[in-house]
Every structure is written in C-alpha cells, then in structure tokens.
N, C-alpha and C positions, 0 to 999 in steps of 0.2 A: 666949612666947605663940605658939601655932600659925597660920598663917591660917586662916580658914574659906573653905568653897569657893564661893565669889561668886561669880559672873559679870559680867562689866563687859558694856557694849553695845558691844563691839570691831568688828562686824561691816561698820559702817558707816565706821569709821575705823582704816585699817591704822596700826600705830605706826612700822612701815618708811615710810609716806609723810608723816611725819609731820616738821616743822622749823618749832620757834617759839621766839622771844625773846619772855624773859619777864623784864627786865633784867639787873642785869649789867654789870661793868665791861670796854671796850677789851681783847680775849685779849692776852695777851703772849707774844712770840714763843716763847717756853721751855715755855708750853702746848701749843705744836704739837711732833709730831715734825722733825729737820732736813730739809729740801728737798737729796734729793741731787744729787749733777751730772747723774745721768742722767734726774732727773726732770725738771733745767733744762733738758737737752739735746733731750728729745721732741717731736719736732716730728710725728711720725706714727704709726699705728699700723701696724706691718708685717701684721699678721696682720688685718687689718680697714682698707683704704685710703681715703682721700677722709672720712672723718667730721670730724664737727666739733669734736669734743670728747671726754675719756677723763676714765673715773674711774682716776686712778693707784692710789688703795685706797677701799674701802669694809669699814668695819667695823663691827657689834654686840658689845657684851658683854651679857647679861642676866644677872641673880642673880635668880633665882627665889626668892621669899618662904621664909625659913628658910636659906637660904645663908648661907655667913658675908659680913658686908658690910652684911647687911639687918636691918630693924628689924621697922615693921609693913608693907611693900611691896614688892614685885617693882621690882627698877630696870634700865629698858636706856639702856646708854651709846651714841652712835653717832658715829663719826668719819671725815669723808667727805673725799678731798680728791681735785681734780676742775683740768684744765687744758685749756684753752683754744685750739684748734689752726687753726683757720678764722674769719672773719669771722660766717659763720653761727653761729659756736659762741660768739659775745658772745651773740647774742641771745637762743640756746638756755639759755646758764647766769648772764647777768648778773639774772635777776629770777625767783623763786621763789616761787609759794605753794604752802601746805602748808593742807592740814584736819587740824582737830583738834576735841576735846571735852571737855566739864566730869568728863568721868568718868574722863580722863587729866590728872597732875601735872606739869606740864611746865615745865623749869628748867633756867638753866645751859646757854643756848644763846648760843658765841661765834663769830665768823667775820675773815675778813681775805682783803685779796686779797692776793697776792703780785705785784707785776709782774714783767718780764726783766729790768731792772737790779740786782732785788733789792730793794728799796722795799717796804716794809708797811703796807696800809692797815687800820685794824681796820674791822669791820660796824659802825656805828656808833648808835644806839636813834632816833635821827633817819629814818634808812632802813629801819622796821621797823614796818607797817601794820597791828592788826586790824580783822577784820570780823564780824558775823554770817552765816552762811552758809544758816542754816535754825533757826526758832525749835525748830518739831517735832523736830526730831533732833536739837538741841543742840549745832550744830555748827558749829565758825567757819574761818575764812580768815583765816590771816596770811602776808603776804607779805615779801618783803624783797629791796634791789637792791643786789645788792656794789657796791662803787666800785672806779671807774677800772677794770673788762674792757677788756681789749685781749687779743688775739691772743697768745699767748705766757703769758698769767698764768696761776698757781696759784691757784686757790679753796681756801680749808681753812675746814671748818666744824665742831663739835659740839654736841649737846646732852643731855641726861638726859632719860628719861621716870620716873615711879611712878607704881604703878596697886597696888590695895587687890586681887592678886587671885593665884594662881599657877597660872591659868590663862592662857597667851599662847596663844591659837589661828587667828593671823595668820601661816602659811608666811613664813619669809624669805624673801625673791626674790633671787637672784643679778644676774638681766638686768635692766636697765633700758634707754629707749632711746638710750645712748651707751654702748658696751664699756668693757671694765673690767680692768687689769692684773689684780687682786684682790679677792674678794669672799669675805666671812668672817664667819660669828655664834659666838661660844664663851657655851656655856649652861654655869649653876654651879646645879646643881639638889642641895637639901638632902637628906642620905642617906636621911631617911623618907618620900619621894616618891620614888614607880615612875611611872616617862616609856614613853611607847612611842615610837618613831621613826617619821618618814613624810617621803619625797621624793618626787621628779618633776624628770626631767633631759631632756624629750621630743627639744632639739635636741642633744642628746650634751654637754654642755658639758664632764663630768668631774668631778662635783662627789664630794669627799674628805672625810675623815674620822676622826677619832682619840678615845677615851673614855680618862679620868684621872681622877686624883682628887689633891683637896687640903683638906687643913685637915679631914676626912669628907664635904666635898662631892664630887658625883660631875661630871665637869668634860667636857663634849661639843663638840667645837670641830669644825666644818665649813666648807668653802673651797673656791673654785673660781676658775682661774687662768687669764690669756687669752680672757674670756669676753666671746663675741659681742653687741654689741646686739640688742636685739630688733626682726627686721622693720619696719617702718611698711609697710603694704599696703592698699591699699583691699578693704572686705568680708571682711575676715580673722576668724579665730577671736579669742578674748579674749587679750588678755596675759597674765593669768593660765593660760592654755593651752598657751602656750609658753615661756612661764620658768620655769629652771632654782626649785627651791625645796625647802627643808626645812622642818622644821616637829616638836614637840617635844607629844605629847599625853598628860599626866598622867594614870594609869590610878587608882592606889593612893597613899593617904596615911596613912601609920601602918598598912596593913594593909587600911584601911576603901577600897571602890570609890568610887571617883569616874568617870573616861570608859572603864572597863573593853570594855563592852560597849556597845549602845546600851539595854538592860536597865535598865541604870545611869545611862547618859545621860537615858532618859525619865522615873529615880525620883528625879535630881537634879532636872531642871527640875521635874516635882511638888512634890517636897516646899520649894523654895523659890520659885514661883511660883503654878503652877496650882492648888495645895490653895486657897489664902489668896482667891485669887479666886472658885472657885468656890465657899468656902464663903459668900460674900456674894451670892447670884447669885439672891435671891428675886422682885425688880422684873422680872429679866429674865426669868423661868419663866413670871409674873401676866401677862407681856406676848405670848410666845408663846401661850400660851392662848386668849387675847382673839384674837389675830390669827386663829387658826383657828376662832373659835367658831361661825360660822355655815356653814363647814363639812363635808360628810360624810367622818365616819373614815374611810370607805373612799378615798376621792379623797386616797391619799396623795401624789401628787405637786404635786395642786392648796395643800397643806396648808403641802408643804415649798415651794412658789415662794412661796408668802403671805411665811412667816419669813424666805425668800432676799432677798425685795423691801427687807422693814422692813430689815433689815443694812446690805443694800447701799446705800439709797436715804436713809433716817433719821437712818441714825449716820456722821457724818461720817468720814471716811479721813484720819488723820494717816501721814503718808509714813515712816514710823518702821519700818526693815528690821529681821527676827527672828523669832524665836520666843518668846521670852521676854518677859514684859508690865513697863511699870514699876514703882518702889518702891511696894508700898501697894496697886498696881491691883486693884480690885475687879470684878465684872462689871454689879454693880449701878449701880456708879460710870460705868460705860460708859453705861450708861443713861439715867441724869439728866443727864448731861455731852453726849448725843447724840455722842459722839465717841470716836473708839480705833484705837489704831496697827494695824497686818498682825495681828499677833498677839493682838490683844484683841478685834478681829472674828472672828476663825478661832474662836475659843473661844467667843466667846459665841454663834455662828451653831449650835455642834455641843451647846452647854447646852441653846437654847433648841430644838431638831428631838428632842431628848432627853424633854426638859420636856412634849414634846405625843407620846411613845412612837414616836418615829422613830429609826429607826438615825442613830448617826452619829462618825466616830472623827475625829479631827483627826491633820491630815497636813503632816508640813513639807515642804517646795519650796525648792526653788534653780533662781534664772534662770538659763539657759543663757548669756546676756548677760554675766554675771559670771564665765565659766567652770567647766568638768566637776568636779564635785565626787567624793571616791572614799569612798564609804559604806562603803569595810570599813575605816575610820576613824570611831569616834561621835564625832563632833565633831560640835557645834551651830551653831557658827558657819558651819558649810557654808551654812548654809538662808538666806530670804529672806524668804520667806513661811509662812501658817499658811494651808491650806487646809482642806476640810470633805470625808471621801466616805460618802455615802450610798447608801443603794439604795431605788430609789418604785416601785412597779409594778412589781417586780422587776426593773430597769435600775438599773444600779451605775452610778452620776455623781459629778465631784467638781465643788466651789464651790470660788468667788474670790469673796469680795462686798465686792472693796476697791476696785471700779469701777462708777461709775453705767452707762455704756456698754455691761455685759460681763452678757449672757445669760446666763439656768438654767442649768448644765451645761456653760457654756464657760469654756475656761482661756485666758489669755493665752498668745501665741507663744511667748513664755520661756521659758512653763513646759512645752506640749507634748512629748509624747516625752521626756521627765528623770525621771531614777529619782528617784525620792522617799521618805522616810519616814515607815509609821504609826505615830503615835505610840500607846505604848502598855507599863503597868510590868509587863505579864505576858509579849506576844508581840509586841515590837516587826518590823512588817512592813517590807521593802523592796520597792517598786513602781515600774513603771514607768507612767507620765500618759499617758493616751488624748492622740489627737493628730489634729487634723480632718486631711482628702485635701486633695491643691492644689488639686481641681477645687468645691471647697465655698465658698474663698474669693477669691468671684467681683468683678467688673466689668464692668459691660456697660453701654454706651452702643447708643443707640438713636435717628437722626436721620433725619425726614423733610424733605425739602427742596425747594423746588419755585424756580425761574427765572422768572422775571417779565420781558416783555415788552422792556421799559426794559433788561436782564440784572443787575437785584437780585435776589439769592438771598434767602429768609424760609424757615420750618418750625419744627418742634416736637424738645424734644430729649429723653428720659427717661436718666439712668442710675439704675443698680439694682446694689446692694452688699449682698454676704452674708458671714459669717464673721466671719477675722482683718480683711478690706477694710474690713467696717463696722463692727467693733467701734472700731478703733482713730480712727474718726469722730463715733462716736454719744455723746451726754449730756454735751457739750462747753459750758462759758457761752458767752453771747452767745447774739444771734437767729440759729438755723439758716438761715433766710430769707437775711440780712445775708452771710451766712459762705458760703455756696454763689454767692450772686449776685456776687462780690468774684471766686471760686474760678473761675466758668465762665467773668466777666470775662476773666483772666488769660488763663486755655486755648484761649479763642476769641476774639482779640482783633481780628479784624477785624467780629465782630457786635454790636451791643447787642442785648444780653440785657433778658427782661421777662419777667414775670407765675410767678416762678418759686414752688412750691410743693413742701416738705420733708414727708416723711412720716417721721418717725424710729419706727419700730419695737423697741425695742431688746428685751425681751420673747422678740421671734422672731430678732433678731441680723439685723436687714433695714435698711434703709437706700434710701429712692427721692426724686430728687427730678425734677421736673418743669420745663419752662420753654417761653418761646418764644425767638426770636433773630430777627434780620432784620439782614440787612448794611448794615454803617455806608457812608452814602453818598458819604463820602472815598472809599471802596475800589472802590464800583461804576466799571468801565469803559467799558459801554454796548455794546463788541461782541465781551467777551472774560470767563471769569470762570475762575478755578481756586479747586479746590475739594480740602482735605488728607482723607485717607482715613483719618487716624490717630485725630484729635482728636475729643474731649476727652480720650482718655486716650495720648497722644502729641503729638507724636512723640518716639519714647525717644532716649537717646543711649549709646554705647558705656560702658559701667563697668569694663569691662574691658581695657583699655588697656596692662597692662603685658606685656609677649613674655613667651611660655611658658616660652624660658631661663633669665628671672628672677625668675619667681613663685616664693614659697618657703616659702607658706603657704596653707592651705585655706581654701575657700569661705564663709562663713556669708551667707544674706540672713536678712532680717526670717520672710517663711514664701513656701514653694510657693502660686502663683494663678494663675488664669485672668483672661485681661483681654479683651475682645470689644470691637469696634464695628461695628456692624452699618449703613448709612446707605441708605436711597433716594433719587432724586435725578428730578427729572422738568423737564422744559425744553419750551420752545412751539416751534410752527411756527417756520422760520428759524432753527433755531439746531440745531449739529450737535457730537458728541465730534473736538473734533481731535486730543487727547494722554491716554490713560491705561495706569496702568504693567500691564505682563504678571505674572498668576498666581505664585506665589508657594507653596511648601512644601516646608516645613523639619523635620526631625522626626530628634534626634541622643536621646542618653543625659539631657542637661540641659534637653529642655524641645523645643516645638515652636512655629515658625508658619507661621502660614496668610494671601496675600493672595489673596485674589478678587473681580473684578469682572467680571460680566457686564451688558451692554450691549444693550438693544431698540431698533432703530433706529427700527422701527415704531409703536410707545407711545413713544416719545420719553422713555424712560426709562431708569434703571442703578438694581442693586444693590449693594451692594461689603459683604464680608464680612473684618475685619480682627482674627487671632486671634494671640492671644501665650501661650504655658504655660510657666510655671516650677516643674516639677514635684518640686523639692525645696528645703530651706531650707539643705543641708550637702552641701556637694561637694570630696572628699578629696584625687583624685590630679590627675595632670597633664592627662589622656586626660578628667578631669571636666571641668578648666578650660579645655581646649582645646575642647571644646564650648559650655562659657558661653560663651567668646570667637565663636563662629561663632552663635551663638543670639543674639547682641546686635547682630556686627555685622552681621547679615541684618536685623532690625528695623532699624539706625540706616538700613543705606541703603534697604529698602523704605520706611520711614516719612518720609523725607527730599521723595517721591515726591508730585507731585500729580496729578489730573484737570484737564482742561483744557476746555471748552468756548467755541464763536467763532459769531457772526454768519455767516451764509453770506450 
C-alpha cells in the first residue's frame, strides 16, 4: 500500500526537538553503543573552549514511508549521547522538555546516565512528566530529569517517532546551543519517490554528504563534524538563521507531482484542504453580504473594512500556525463556531471580499521571528500565516485579521518586508510585504509641568502611539484605564498619577492616553526639585553590551521607531535652574538622537526636547553594530541626566 500525500501539522512541532517517554522498560546497557576511553577521557573541547557541555554524537535515521523497514509510516530514529563538562553543564542538560503532538507516534524512548566511575543509571518513568502545553494546537510538554548529573557524566538517550506521512519538511539542524563532535541524519527514501535536496551552512560548519542505495531504497546520509554551537547573543537573528541544516523535499511519487513546483504545492493544498472548505462556505457568503448591505458598491474600501472588521473582531483567533485548515474544516463551520485558526481566517476573509465581488487572492506569510525562509523551495511548512491582498480604490493592501489590535491594511512586524506567497493553482506569485517607515511608528510623550510655591511639581501628561508602537498595545483584555494607570505608575514613580483617560483607536492604528500627575509628597524637598527629561518613555539602558570583538551575529530588533518627549516646565518667583545637561546630537548609520533644552530666565520657564530614532529593524555588519553601540550608549548616559532646580 502506497502512502498518500497528507500533511501532518509539523510546522508547529519540529520532530528534531522533539524527546518523550512513552513507557518502556530500564535501556540496557547493550542498547547503547560502548562508551570509549576517549569519550571517558573528554574533559574539554579543543576547538570550542570553556562550554559546558558536548554532544559526543547526535544521530537520525528516518525511513520514509515505502522504504524497506516500513509498514503504514514514516519512522525517525534518533540517538543522542551528550556529556557533561562544567558545573553549568548539570544544569544545562540534567532536565529536558520536549513539545510534541497528537499528530506524532511517539515511542520507544530510553535513557541513562553514565557517571565517571562507570556506574549506570537508567531514566526511570518516575522522572518523566506530561503536560498540556496548548489545547488549540494540540500540543504538549514532557519533560524529564536524568539522575545523578555530575560533571564528568555521559547522557545517552533514544527514541522512535511515526508519523502517517512522507512528507518530513522540518530541516535537520546540525547546531544546537552546545557543540557537537558529530551530527548526522541518513534518509532511506523508497525508489518511487523523487526527493529534491536543500541546505544552509551560513557559519561554514562543513556539512557532507554521500547518496547509496540498498535493498532498492535510495539511502542519503549527511554529517557534519567539530561543529560549533550556536551564539547565544542578545537581539540576534533566529537560530534557525544560523544553523547548519538539510532538509529532504519530496517532488514525485510514482511519477505523479507532489512539491515539484509551488504549482503543485498550491494544487496539493486545494485539492486536499481548501476545495472541501470552500465547498461549504454558504453562511459565510449570506454573511458578507449582510455586512455590506447598506452600503454603496462604490465605496469599496468602506465595503472591504466592514468584512475586515466582522473576521477580525467576530471570529475568534485560535493560535494554530499554517496554512492548512483542520480535518473536516468547513468555512461555514467557521461561522457558527465563531472561531478559526491563521488559516481558516485567511480563507474565509478572501471567500467572503469574493462573495461581495472584491478582489482577493490569499497569501502565505512567514515570520521573520521564526527565520528566512527560501521560496525557490515549495515547501508549506515555510509559512505561518494565511493572509488576504486585495486592492479598494485602486490601492493594493494586504490583511491579517488574526488580531483584534491590528488595523485595515496593516501587517504585524514579522511579517513586514518577507517575501511571501500568492497562493494560486495557475500562477503562483512570489512577493515581497509592504513594510511601514521607522518614522510612522511613533511615541511621543507630551508633559506640562508647573512648580508650586511650597516646590511641588503637578501638570498634565499625553502620550500618543502610532503604528507597530500601538498596534502591539491596542485591543488588549482588561480595563485600558487599569492597565495605563499601573504603566505610568511604574515610569513615573515619584508622581501619583490621576484622572487618566485611553482613547484606543485601533481602526486608525492610534493609541492616546491622557492623565494628570502631581508629585508624591514623600519626594517634595521644599528648596530643591529635579526633574528626568527622559520619562515616561525612559530612561533607556545600553542593549548592547557585548565589545564589537565578540559580537558574531547580526542585529534583529522588534521594528525601526521614533520615540519623543517633549516637556515644559515653568517655576515661580524664587526659584532658579541650577543644573541642566548640555545639548545633545547624534546622528550615525543606526539611528539618531537629539537632547535639547532651552531655558527662559525671564518667563521663568524651560522647554526640553528629547528624541531617539531607530531607523531600522536588521543591522548586518560590524560598522552597523558599532553604531548601535554608540546610539545606545549616548541615550543611556544622556538619559541617566537630570534638571535641577533650587530655592535662591
């Protein structure tokens, strides 16, 4: 019996991260390979110094569905065995969790530790915890704590996975973060399945490669040897960016395409998901319609934010990454259910803008979060999301309506700037995601302040947030009121705060909220008051910390922004500036800032203007970061900075 070409929902759960006991008796030592002298003897790694811990080998076997070995599943074997070199490296490898899911077989996982005298403990089902991890994506936690880690032990672990599918579209990873004497996957792929090959080796690691055959399977065994851990960096690119990886993409079976092309790729996912759905998709057609009924065809943009609202706002967001909808999913079922994964919004959002004679093609997405994905690979599992592009008024827009928060026409950070895919079984498109300016997503604090007599400071304070700033704020539970008043709390802790008032706009992607403050009279000094120039949206602290010699990875932040605060300050007779800091302007490759205060001796007043720009979200080379570092640490010590006022 052939398999058929299913798709498992892999995307959310790598089967390389994957290690769970699912009973099973005590391994015996004869299941393990022998522990040589020189693995006894390791006390360091020469080519990689001071770590805590090495994997001596890491290995996969999988037999791809129709290999000999196989029944009705795909089985990967994997066997890891890992020792112990630092004090930090108990704590690094004495306790493990793993994710896993109902859509993976998972068996036949045994373990032990080995100490330095030679002593063998097995893993024993006592020390081996599940959990639920997420109902919506079906996916759980199990964890487990070798016995007796010390310094010096051998960890040996394996287990089996099956999966109903012969499609594995999860890269091996060679790196993990402790080096690796050895790292190896050998694939046994059945002789009427056409594989295409795909790696990524960004840090040089060397990864090797040999094709054979046995039994009529065609037998692909790939390795990579002396291989570095991966960075730990603050603000770094994804791991997935920087490890070594292969990865094995089924084109042909018997003849017939399967991920040949993305052609092929868009006319598997139809024919086994999206037909089935949208043939049910009448409630949601009746529904669009209604929504627009009162009205004018022409106002098609007013038409498509009606249907963008109901989506986004109606039908509940199950957290469930993909493209592909589950067993059975209907669109109608979306409906009545008020609820639907990434994928069952994407579709029914581009049914229902259809339904009422709007353009609208559905688009997969990959966060950037997750790491660069390489489209001249059709593979599915790249994506994350299903989005929507349209064009209203002749302006081409794409939707997300998987966030209450997230404005007509705007995309989350993630997804900014990523090539993407239209989906489509005629002329599947490659595109790249409009992507807002750094100067759009704004913050700007705005405080008037006045000195009172007694030298209590009181005034009025507004911030105002546009963009990525306020999307990633807005349509949040809880009372906005509660949540801002808590927030300003924090930031201006020598004030109590009052009468604060939330404007959430989300519609326009605006965000304002309002308040007054008066300083707490613990803090009044009576002939002296200082006052920070930074706050509420400071003061920042250096993130960049590590010397340029050892940086060894590139930039990522959240997105490029502009941050302001603007403050007036007015003080009575008797009272004069005796300390505030000198002008300020910075303006390198990474971004700029601005301090300025000017000072009226005669109005008895000051302005101060306090500006920060991070004008990108990805910064590559070293001359980038050495700029971050001077961009940050000129904030930390300007912002560190107060005004000063005193009694004369």
């Amino acid at each position: 019996m052939r398999p058929s070409p299913f798709f498992l929902r892999l995307g959310a759960v790598s089967l390389l991260a994957i290690w769970i006991a699912l009973g099973g008796l005590p391994l015996a030592a004869a299941d393990f390979p022998p522990i040589t002298a020189q693995e006894r003897q390791l006390t360091a790694v020469d080519w990689q110094p001071d770590v805590p811990a090495v994997a001596l080998s890491r290995e996969g076997i999988l037999r791809l569905w129709g290999a000999q070995g196989t029944q009705q599943s795909s089985i990967l074997t994997v066997r890891v065995r890992l020792k112990v070199l630092t004090e930090a490296g108990k704590e690094q490898l004495g306790k493990v969790e793993i994710v896993h899911s109902r859509f993976l077989r998972l068996k036949d996982f045994r373990g032990r530790t080995v100490l330095p005298d030679g002593r063998e403990l097995p893993l024993s089902q006592d020390s081996i915890f599940r959990r639920r991890s997420s109902r919506s994506q079906r996916l759980y936690v199990t964890s487990a704590a070798f016995p007796g880690v010390e310094v010096g032990a051998i960890l040996d672990y394996r287990y089996e996975v099956a999966f109903d599918s012969i499609f594995h579209l999860d890269p091996w990873e060679f790196q993990t973060t402790i080096p690796a004497l050895r790292s190896q996957i050998t694939y046994y792929v059945p002789r009427d399945l056409e594989v295409q090959t795909w790696q990524r080796d960004p840090m040089g690691v060397g990864v090797q490669s040999e094709i054979g055959r046995d039994a009529g399977d065609h037998i692909v065994k790939v390795w990579a040897e002396r291989v570095p851990a991966l960075p730990d960096e603050p603000y770094s690119f994804p791991t997935s960016d920087l490890a070594a990886k292969f990865m094995l993409v089924p084109i042909k079976l018997s003849g017939s395409p399967l991920l040949a092309s993305w052609r092929d790729t868009c006319e598997l996912i139809r024919s086994l998901y999206y037909d089935s759905a949208e043939r049910k998709s009448g409630s949601a057609k009746q529904e669009a319609k209604r929504l627009v009924s009162g009205i004018d065809k022409k106002a098609e943009r007013r038409r498509a934010e009606a249907i963008y609202r109901f989506v986004r706002d109606e039908i509940e967001t199950v957290p469930l990454i993909g493209v592909v909808l589950s067993k059975d999913q209907t669109l109608n079922k979306v409906i009545e259910e008020r609820k639907g994964a990434y994928a069952d919004k994407g579709l029914l959002l581009a049914t229902m803008l259809r339904a009422v004679k709007i353009e609208a093609d559905v688009v997969w997405a990959a966060s950037r979060r997750e790491g660069m994905v390489d489209l001249q690979v059709p593979n599915p599992l790249w994506f994350d999301r299903t989005l929507v592009r349209t064009r209203v008024g002749g302006e081409e827009v794409y939707l997300d309506p998987t966030s209450r928060g997230r404005a007509f026409a705007a995309l989350s950070a993630d997804f900014e700037g990523t090539q993407a895919l239209v989906y489509s079984t005629r002329k599947p498109e490659v595109v790249t995601l409009p992507a807002a300016s750094w100067q759009e997503n704004l913050r700007r604090a705005e405080l008037a302040l006045e000195l009172d007599d007694e030298g209590r400071l009181s005034g009025t304070g507004k911030l105002s947030m546009s963009g990525h700033s306020a999307a990633i704020r807005l349509a949040r539970s809880g009372d906005p009121v509660e949540r801002w008043q808590e927030w300003l709390g924090e930031q201006m802790g020598s004030y109590e705060i009052s009468e604060v008032a939330v404007d959430e706009a989300v519609d326009e992607g605006r965000l304002d909220i309002r308040w007054r403050l008066v300083q707490r009279l613990e803090e009044v000094l009576g002939d002296e008051v200082s006052v920070s120039l930074s706050r509420p949206l400071g003061p920042v602290a250096q993130r960049f910390a590590l010397p340029l010699n050892k940086r060894r990875t590139p930039v990522m932040l959240s997105f490029g922004n502009l941050s302001e605060v603007e403050m007036t300050l007015a003080w009575p007779q008797g009272w004069e500036v005796d300390l505030f800091p000198a002008g300020v302007e910075l303006d390198n490759q990474a971004g700029g800032y601005r301090l300025a205060v000017e000072v009226d001796e005669e109005q008895r007043s000051l302005h101060v203007l306090r500006r920060m720009e991070v004008r990108s979200n990805q910064y590559m080379g070293p001359q980038d970061y050495a700029h971050l570092r001077q961009l940050w640490g000129q904030a930390t010590k300007s912002d560190a900075q107060e005004l000063v006022l005193v009694r004369r």
